[in-house]
VEXDREN-2710 file (C-alpha; in Angstrom, 1 decimal):
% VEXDREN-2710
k/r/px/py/pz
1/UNK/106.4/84.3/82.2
2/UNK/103.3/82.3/83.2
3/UNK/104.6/78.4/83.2
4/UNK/102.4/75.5/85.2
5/UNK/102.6/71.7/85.4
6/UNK/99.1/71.3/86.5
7/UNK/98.9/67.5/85.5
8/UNK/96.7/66.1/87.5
9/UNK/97.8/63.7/90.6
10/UNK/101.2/62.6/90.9
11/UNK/103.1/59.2/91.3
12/UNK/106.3/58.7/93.9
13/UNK/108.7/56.6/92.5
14/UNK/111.0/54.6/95.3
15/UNK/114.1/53.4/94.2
16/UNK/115.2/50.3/95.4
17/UNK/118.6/49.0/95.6
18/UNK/120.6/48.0/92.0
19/UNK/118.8/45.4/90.1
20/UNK/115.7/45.7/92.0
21/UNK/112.2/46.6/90.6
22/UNK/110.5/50.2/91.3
23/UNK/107.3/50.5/93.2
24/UNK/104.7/53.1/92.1
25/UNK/102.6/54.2/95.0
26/UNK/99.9/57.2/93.7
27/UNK/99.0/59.8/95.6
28/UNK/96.0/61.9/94.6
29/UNK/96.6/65.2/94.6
30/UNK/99.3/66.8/96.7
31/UNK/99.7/67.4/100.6
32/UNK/100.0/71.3/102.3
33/UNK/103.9/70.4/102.3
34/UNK/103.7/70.2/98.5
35/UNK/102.0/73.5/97.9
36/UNK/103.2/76.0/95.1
37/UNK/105.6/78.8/95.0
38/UNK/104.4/80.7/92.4
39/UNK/107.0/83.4/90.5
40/UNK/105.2/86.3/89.2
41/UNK/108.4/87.1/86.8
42/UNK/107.5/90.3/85.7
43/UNK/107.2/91.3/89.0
44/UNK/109.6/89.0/90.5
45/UNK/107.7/88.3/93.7
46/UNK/109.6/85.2/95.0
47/UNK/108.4/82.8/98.0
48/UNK/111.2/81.9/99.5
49/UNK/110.2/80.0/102.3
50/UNK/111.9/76.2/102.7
51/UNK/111.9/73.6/100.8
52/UNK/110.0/70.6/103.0
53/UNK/110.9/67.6/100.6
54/UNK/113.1/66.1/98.4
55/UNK/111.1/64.5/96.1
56/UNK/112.0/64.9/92.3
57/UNK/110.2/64.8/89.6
58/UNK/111.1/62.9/86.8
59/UNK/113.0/64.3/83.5
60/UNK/110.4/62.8/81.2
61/UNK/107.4/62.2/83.0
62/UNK/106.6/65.3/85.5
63/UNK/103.6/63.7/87.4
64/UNK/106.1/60.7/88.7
65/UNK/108.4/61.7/91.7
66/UNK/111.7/59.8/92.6
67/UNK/112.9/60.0/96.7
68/UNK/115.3/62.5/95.5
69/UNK/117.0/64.3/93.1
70/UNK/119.8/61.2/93.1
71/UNK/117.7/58.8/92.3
72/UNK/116.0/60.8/89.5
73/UNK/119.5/61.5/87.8
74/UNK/120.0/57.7/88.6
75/UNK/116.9/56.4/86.9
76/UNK/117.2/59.2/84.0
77/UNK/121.1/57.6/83.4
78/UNK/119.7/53.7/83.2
79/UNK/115.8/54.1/81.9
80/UNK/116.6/56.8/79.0
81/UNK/120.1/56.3/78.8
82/UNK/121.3/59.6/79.6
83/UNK/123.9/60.9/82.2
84/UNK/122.8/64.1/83.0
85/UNK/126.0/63.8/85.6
86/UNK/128.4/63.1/83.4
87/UNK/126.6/65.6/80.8
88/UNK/126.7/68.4/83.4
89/UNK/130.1/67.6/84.4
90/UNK/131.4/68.1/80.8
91/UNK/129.6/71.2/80.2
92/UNK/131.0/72.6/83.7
93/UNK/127.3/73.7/85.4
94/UNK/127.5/76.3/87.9
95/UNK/124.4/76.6/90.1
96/UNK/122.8/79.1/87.3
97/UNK/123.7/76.7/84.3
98/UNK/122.3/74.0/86.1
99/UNK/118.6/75.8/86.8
100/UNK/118.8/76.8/82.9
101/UNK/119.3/73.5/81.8
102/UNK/116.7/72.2/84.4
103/UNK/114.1/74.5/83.4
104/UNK/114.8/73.9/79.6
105/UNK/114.4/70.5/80.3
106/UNK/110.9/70.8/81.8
107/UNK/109.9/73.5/78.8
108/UNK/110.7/71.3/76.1
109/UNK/108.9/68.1/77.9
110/UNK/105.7/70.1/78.5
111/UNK/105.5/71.3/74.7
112/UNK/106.5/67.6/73.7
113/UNK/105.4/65.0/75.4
114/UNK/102.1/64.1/74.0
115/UNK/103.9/64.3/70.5
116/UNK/106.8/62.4/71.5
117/UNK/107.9/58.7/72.5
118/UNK/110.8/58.3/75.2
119/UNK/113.2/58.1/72.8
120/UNK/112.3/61.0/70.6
121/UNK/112.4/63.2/73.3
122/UNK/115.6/62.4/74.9
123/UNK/117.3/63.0/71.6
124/UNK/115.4/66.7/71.1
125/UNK/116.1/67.3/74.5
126/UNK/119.6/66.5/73.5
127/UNK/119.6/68.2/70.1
128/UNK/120.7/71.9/71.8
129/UNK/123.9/70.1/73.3
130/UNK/125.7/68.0/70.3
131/UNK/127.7/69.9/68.6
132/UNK/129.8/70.4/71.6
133/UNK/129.7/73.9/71.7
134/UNK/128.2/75.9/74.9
135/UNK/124.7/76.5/74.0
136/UNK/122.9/79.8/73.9
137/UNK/120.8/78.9/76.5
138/UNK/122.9/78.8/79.1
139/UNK/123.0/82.4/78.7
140/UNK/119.4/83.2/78.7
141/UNK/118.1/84.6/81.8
142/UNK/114.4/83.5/80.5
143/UNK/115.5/79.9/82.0
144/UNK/116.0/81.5/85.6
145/UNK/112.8/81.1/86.4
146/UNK/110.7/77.7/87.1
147/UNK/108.8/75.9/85.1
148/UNK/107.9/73.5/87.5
149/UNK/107.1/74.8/91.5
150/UNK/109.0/73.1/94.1
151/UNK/111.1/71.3/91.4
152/UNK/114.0/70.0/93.5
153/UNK/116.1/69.3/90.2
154/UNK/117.1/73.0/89.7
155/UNK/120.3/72.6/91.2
156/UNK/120.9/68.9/90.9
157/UNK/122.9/69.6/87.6
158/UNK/125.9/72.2/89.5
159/UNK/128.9/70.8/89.9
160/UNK/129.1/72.2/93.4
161/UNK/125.8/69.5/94.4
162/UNK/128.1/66.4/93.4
163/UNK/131.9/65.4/92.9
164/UNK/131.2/63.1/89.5
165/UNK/128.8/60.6/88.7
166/UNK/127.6/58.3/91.3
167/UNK/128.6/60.8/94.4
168/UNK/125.8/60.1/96.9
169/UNK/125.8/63.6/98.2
170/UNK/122.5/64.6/96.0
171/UNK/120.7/61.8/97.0
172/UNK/120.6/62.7/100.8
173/UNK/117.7/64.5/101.9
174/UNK/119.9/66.4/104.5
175/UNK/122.4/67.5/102.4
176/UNK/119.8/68.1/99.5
177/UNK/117.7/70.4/101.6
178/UNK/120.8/72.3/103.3
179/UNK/122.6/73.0/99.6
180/UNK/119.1/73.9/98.6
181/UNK/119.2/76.2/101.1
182/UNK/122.2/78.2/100.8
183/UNK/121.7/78.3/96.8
184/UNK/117.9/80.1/97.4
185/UNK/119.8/82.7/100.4
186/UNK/123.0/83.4/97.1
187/UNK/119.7/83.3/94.8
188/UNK/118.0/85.5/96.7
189/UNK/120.6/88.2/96.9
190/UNK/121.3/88.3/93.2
191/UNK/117.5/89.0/92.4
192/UNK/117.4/91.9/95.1
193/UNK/120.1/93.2/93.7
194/UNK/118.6/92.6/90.0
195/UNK/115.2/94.5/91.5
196/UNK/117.6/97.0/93.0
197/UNK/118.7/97.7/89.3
198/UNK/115.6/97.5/87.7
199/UNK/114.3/100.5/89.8
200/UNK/117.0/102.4/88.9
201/UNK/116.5/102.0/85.1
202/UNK/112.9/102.8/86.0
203/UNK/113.3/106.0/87.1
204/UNK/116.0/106.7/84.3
205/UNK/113.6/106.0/81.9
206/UNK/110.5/108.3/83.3
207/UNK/112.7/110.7/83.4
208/UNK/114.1/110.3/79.9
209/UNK/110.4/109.9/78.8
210/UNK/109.3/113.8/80.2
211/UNK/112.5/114.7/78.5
212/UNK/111.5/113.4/75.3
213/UNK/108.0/114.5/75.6
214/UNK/109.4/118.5/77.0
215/UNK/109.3/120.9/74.0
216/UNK/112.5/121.0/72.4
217/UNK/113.2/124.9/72.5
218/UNK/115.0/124.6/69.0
219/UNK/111.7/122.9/67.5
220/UNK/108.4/124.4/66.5
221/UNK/105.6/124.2/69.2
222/UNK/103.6/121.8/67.1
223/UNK/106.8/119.4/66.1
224/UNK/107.2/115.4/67.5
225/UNK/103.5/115.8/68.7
226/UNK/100.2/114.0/67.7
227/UNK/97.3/116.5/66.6
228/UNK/95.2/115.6/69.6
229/UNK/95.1/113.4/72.7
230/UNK/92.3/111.4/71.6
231/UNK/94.0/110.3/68.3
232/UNK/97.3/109.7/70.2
233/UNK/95.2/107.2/72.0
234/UNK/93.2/105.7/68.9
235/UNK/95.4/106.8/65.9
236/UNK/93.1/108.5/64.5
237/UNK/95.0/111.2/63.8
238/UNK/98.5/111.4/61.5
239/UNK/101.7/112.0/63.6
240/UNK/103.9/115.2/63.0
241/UNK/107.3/113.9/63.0
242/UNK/110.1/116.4/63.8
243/UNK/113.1/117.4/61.2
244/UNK/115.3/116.5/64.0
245/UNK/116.2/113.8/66.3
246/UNK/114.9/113.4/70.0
247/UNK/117.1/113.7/72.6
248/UNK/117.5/110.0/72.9
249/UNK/117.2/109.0/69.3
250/UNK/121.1/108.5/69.6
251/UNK/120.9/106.4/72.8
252/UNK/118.4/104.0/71.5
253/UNK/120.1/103.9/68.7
254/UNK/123.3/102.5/70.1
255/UNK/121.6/100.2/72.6
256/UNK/119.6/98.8/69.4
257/UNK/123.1/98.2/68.2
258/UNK/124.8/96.9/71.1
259/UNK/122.4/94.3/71.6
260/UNK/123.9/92.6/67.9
261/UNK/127.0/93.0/68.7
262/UNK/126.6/89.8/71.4
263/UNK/126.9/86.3/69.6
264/UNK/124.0/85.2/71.6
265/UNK/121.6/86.7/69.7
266/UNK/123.5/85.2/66.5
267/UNK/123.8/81.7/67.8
268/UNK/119.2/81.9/68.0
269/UNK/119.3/83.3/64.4
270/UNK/121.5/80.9/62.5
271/UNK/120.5/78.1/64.8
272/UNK/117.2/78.9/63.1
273/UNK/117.0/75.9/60.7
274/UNK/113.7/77.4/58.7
275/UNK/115.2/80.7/58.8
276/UNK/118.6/80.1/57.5
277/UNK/117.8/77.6/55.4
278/UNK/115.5/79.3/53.1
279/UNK/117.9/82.2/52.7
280/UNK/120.6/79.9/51.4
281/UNK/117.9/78.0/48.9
282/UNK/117.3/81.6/47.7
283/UNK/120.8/82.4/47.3
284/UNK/122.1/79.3/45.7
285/UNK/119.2/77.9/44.1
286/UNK/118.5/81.0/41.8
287/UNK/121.3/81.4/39.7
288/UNK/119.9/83.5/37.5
289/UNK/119.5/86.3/40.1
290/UNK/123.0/85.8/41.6
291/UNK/125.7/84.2/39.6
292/UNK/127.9/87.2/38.2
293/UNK/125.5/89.9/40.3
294/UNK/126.6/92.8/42.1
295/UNK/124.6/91.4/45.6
296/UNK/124.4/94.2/48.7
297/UNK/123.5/92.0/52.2
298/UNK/122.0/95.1/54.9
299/UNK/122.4/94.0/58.2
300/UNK/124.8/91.0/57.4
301/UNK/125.5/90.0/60.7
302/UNK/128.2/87.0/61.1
303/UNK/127.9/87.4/57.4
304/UNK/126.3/83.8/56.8
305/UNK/124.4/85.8/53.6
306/UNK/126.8/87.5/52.1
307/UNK/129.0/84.1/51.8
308/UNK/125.8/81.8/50.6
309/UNK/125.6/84.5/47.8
310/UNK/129.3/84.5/47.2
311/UNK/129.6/80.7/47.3
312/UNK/126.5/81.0/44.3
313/UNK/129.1/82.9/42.2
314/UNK/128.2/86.7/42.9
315/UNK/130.6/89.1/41.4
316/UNK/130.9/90.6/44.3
317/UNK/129.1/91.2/47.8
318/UNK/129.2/94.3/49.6
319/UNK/128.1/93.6/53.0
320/UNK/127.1/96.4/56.1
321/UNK/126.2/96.4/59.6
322/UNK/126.6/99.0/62.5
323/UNK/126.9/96.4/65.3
324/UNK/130.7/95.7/66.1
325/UNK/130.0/92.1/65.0
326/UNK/131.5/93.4/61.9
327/UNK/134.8/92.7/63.3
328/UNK/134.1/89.1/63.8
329/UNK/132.1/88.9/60.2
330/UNK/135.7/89.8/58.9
331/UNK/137.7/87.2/60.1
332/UNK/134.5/84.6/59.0
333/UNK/135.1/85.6/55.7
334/UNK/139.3/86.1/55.5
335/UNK/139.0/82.4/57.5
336/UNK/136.1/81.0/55.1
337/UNK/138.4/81.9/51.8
338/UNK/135.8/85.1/50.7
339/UNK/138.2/87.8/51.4
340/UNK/138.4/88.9/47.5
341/UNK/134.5/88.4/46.7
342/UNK/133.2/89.9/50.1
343/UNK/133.9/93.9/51.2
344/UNK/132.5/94.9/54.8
345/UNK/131.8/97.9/55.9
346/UNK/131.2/98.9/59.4
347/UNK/127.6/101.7/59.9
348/UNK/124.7/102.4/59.0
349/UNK/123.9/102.2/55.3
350/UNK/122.6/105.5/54.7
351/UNK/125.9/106.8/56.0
352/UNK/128.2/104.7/53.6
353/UNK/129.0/105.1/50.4
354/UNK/129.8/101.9/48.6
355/UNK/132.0/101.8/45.5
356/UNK/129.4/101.3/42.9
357/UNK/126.5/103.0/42.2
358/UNK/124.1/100.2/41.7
359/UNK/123.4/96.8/43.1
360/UNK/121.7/93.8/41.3
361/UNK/120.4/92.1/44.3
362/UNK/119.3/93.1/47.5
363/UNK/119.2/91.1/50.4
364/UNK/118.4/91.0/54.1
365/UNK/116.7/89.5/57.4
366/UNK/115.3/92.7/58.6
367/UNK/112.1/90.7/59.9
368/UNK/110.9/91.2/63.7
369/UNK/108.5/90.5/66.0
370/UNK/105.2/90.9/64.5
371/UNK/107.4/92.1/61.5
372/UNK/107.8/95.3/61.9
373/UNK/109.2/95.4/65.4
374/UNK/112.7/97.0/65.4
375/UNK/111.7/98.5/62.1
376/UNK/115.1/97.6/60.3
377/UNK/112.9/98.1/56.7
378/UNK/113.8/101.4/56.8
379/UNK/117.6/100.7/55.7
380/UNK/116.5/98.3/53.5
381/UNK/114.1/100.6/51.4
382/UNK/116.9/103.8/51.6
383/UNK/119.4/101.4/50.2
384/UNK/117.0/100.0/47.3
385/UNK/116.1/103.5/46.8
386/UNK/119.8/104.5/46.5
387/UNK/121.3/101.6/45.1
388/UNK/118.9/98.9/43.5
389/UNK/119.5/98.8/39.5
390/UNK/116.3/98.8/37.2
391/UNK/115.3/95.1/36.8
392/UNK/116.8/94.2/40.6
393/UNK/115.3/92.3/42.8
394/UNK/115.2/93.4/46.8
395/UNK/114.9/89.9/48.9
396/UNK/112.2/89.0/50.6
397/UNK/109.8/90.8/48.2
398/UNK/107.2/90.2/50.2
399/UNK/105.9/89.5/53.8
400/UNK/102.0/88.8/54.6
401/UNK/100.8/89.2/57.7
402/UNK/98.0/86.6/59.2
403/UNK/95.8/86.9/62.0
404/UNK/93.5/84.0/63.8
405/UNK/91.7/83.5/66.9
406/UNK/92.6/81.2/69.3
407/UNK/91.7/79.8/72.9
408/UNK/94.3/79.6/75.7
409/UNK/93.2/77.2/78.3
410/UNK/96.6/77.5/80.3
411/UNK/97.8/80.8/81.3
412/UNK/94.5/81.9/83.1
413/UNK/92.8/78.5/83.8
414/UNK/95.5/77.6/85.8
415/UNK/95.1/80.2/88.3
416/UNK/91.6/78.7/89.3
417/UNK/92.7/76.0/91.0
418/UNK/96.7/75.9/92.4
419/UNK/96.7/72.3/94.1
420/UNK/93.1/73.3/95.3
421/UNK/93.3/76.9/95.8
422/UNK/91.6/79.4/94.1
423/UNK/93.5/82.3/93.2
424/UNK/91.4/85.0/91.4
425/UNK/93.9/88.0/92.3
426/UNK/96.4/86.9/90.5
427/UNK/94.3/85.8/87.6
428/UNK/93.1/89.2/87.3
429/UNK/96.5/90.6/87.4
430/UNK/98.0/88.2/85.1
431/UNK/95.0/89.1/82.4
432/UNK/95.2/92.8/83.1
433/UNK/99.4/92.3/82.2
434/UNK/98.3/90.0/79.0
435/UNK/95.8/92.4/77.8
436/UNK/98.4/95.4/77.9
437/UNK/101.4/93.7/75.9
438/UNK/101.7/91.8/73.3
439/UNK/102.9/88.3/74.1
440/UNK/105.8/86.5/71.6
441/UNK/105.4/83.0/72.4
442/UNK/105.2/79.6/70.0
443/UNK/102.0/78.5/70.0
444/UNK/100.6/75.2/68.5
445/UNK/98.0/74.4/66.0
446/UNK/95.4/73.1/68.4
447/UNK/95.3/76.2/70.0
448/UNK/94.6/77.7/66.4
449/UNK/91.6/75.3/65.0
450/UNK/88.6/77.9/66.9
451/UNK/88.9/80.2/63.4
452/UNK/90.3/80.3/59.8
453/UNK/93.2/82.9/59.2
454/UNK/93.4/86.0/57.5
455/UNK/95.7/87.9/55.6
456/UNK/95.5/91.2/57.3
457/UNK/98.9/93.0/55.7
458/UNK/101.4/92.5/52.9
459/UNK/104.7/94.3/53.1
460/UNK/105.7/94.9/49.3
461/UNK/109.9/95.6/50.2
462/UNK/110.0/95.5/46.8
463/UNK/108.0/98.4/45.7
464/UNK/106.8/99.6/48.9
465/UNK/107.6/102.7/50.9
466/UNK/108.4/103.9/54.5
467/UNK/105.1/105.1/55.0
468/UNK/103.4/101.9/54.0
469/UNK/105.0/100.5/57.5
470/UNK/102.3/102.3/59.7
471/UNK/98.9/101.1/58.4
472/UNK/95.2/100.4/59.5
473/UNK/94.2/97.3/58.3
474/UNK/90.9/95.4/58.2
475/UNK/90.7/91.9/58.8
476/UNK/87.5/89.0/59.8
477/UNK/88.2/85.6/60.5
478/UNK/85.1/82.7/61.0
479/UNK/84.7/80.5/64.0
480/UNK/85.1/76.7/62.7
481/UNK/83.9/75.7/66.4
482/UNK/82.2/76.6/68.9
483/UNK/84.8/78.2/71.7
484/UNK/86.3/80.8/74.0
485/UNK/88.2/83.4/71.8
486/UNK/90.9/84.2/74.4
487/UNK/93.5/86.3/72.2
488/UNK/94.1/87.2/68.5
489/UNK/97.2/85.2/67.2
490/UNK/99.1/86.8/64.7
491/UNK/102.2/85.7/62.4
492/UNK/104.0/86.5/58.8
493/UNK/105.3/84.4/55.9
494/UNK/108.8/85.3/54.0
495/UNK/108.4/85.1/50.3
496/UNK/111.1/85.2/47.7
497/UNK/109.3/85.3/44.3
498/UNK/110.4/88.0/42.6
499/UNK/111.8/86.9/38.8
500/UNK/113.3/83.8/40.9
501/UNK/114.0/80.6/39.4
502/UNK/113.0/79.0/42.2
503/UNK/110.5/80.5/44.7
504/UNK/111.1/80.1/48.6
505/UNK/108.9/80.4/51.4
506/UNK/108.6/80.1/54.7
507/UNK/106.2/80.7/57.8
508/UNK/106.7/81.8/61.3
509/UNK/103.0/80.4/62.1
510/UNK/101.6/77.7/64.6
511/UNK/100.5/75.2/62.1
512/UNK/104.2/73.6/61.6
513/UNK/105.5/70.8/63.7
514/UNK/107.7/72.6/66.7
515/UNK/110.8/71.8/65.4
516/UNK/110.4/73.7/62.1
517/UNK/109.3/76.8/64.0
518/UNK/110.9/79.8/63.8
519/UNK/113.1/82.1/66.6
520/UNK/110.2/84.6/65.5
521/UNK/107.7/83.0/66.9
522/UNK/103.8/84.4/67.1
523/UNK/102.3/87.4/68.5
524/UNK/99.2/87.0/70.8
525/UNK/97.2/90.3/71.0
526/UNK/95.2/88.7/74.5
527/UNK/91.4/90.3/74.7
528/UNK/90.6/92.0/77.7
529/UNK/87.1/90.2/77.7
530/UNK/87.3/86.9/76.4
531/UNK/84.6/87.0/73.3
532/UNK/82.6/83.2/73.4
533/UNK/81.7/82.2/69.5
534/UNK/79.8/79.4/68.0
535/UNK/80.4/77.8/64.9
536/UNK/80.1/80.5/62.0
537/UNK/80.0/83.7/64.1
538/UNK/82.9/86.2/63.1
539/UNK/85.6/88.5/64.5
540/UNK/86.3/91.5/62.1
541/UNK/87.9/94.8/62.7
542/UNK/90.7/96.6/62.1
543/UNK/94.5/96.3/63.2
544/UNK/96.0/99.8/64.2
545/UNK/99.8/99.7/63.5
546/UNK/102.0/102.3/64.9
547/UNK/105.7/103.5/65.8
548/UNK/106.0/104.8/68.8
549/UNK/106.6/108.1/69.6
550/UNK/109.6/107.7/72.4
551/UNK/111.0/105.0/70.0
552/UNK/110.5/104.4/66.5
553/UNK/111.9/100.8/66.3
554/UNK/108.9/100.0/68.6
555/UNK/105.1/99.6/68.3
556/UNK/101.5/100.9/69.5
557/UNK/99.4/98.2/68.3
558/UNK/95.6/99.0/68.4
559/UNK/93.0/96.3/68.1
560/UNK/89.6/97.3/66.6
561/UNK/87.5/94.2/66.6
562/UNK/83.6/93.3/66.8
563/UNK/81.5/90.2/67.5
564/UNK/78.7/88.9/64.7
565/UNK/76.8/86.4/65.2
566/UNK/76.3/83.4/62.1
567/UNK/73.7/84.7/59.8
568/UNK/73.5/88.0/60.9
569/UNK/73.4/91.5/59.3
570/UNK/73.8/93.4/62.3
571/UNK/77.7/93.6/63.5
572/UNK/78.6/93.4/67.3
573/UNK/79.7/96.4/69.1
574/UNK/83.4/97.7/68.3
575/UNK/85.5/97.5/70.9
576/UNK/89.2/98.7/71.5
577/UNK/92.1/97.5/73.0
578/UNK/96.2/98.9/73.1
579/UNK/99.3/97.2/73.4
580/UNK/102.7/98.3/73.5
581/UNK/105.1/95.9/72.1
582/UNK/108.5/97.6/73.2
END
């Protein structure tokens, strides 16, 4: 996680007493007192040396500081009209709730604030919180780590910091600083422990890894292996897949399992508005596909499909999923009235045997990161194999995959200057980690105006086979500008066409307004050297698109790409690049 709010000098905002007027006093740049603690999450290096000052940045604007974190809360409560006291009291904050709200906060008003006036952004900021219900966010550890350095707001929000709204406590700089204190020393602790664990599963899983990769005595010498190291590393070479299953096929398995059976992961899906809104104008705006069909939902989840496709007047919808969110899928649909038009069924579908022998309709969200990460297809295609009628229709039909180049100013710009400092070492280090892993993050579409797009992939699930889901694939996309190409940006759109009466799509690109993006997001494929174009030049190569060998429901990506300069008939020199998205 690479966040910054390198915005230029800051102001200090002193409150004065009720009904009096605030004075802005601007400070260029900041003092040695101010300087940053930078997290390195992925290796969760922590400074934890004390916090000198009090000084709080403001909810909306970041580059204005209150005198402390009481009168920020204070200004936020009478200048936007929001209580963040009373809001935390009613949603309970403990000391991690109230840094995961803090840090959503911050997120959201760094992707937003150009976009947004004061108003606009209260109420998105506000959006995750007004249904009532305990947002998913408050559950994801992601929001553990700053946004902002030194931000004195982190713990602001806990109920432990203040008795109700008003309580003076937070607004002392001696009790700010001592609480501050004692909640770094508790934080401290937990994340030693957390790096204690993390070692552990590190070890577990080299060791799991030679396991895997020892020859299985009751396999052929030549079985689970690639024909040679050098295509291993550049797939140039077809992979001999075993008849049997590795020794922790069945472990991977399960954890891929376990991880739907947590509603959190539900609560991002259906909170998904582009997502699960153009499944249910599928469903119920093609009657001719579903009213009085036979309709099979693979990987139904909560079961949100299977009763859109009921509620459209299915015959019946026969609905699977190996996660023990089944159980709760049961009681949404006995409590929802679909008891007689909905029959669940608890595994995997190529284990079950469903009570007819053919299906009308098809349906599933099977998509991942990238697509194809998790690789859930697989079911899919087995079940349309196995149970798709002649003249059926298996939804999505079709999933093209895009690919642009973009420039990204912020996560290694930043590191040249830190409140003055130059920090190379850690801009190497955070380019070598980019350059190695695929990065799923939402980008925007100013970051995407350097080239045009191109269609690099299509996934026919329609007609299309297993096979088709490891490819090579060529692609070239044309500068528009002149510009740094930093990374190659890559996305896919969800098409239901297929003898619909109404065709639905949707896109998990950058060139949609934030709030219509999806929980997908993009995949940045970051170059190791940065590749500088001028209007008309072109990137073309190929994109290299494997499983990998220790698990199949993850990826080798391999990125074959070459600089030409406009206008001419000689093409740059190719050059390679890996990631493991995993």
């Amino acid at each position: 996680i690479y966040k910054t709010n390198h915005q230029g000098p800051r102001q200090v905002v002193t409150t004065p007493p009720a009904g009096g007027m605030s004075d802005i006093d601007s400070e260029a740049g900041g003092s040695s007192d101010d300087s940053a603690e930078l997290v390195d999450a992925q290796d969760g290096d922590w400074d934890w040396g004390e916090q000198e000052s009090s000084a709080t940045r403001d909810v909306l604007y970041h580059e204005i500081e209150h005198e402390s974190t009481g009168a920020c809360l204070d200004h936020c409560a009478s200048k936007y009209g929001w209580d963040l006291r009373e809001f935390a009291k009613r949603l309970q904050l403990d000391i991690y709730g109230s840094i995961r709200v803090v840090n959503y906060l911050r997120k959201e008003v760094l992707a937003n604030r150009a976009q947004l006036d004061d108003i606009a952004l209260t109420k998105h900021l506000q959006h995750p919180f007004i249904n009532g219900t305990r947002p998913a966010l408050l559950e994801d550890d992601s929001f553990l780590f700053p946004v902002l350095e030194d931000d004195a707001l982190l713990s602001a929000l806990s109920q432990e910091s203040f008795d109700g709204p008003g309580h003076a406590g937070v607004s002392e700089a001696t009790d700010g600083v001592s609480a501050l204190r004692m909640q770094n020393e508790e934080l401290r602790s937990q994340l030693i422990a957390q790096q204690a664990l993390l070692e552990d599963a590190k070890t577990s899983l080299i060791a799991n890894l030679q396991d895997s990769s020892a020859p299985d005595e009751h396999s052929s010498s030549d079985s689970d292996v690639i024909d040679s190291p050098s295509a291993q590393r550049s797939f140039g070479g077809k992979q001999k897949r075993t008849g049997g299953k590795s020794k922790n096929f069945e472990a991977n398995e399960q954890s891929y399992f376990d991880s739907y059976a947590k509603t959190g992961i539900h609560h991002e899906m259906l909170s998904d508005h582009t997502r699960t809104e153009s499944y249910r104008l599928f469903l119920q705006e093609n009657p001719s596909l579903i009213k009085d069909k036979i309709v099979l939902d693979v990987g139904c989840g909560t079961g949100i499909l299977s009763m859109f496709a009921a509620q459209a007047g299915a015959k019946h919808v026969y609905a699977i999923d190996m996660s023990d969110i089944l159980t709760d899928a049961r009681e949404i649909v006995r409590k929802n009235g679909f008891a007689d038009k909905i029959t669940l069924f608890q595994g995997k579908v190529e284990d079950i045997k469903l009570p007819v022998e053919q299906v009308d309709v098809i349906v599933s969200e099977w998509m991942g990161y990238f697509l194809l990460y998790e690789s859930m297809l697989d079911s899919v295609i087995w079940a349309r194999d196995k149970y798709l009628a002649p003249g059926g229709v298996c939804m999505p039909d079709h999933t093209p995959m895009f690919i642009s180049a973009i420039q990204d100013d912020v996560r290694l710009n930043f590191w040249d200057n830190v409140y003055g400092f130059q920090m190379p070492n850690i801009k190497e280090k955070v380019h070598r980690q980019l350059a190695s892993e695929p990065v799923v993050d939402h980008y925007n579409g100013e970051q995407c105006q350097l080239s045009d797009s191109c269609m690099f992939r299509n996934v026919d699930c329609q007609n299309g086979s297993v096979a088709d889901l490891e490819f090579i694939a060529d692609f070239q996309v044309v500068a528009h500008k002149s510009g740094k190409c930093d990374a190659m940006l890559t996305w896919f759109d969800t098409i239901f066409r297929e003898k619909c009466d109404r065709e639905v799509v949707f896109t998990t690109g950058p060139h949609v307004p934030h709030e219509k993006q999806t929980h997908w997001k993009q995949t940045a494929l970051y170059l190791a050297e940065p590749v500088m174009l001028e209007e008309g030049d072109s990137i073309s190569g190929k994109v290299h698109c494997h499983r990998r060998k220790e698990n199949a429901r993850h990826l080798d990506i391999l990125l074959e790409y070459a600089h030409t300069k406009k206008g001419s008939t000689v093409r740059g020199e190719n050059k390679f690049q890996n990631y493991a998205l995993y």
